[in-house]
N, C-alpha and C positions, 0 to 999 in steps of 0.2 A: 261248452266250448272246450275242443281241446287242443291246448297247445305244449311245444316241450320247451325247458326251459330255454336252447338256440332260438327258439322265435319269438321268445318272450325279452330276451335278455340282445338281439340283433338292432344292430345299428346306435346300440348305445356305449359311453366312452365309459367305462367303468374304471381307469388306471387309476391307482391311488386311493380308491373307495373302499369300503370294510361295508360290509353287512352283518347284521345280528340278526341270526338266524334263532329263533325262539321252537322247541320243541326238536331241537336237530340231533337228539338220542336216536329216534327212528322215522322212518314213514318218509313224509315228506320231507321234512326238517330235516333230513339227513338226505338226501338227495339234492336238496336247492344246495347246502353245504357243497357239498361234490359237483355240482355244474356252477357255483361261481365260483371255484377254485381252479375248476376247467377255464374259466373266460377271465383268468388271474385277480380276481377280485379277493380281499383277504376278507375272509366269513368268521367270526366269532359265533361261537353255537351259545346256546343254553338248553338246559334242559332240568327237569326234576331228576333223573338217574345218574349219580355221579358217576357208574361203572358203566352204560350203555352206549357212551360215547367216545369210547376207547377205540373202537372198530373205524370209526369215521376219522380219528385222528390218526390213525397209520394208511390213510387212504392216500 
């Protein structure tokens, strides 16, 4: 199944939510970051690389 995160993330009220995004140095985890910051959600990453996630936070 594929879906993007718009139709995954449509129709629901995310204001004021945080997600902790695990793995958000790259790939995915660094994408979900970027589309719920797109649908104003605050995302908190982690990750093992403390330098890989530099890129995603001047996004």
């Amino acid at each position: 199944m594929d879906r993007s995160a718009d139709e995954v993330l449509a129709g629901l009220d995310l204001t004021g939510r945080t997600a902790l995004v695990t793995g958000g140095c790259s790939g995915l985890g660094r994408e979900t970051t970027a589309a719920a910051r797109l649908w104003t959600l605050s995302a908190e990453l982690t990750g093992h690389d403390g330098f890989a996630d530099r890129p995603t936070r001047a996004r």
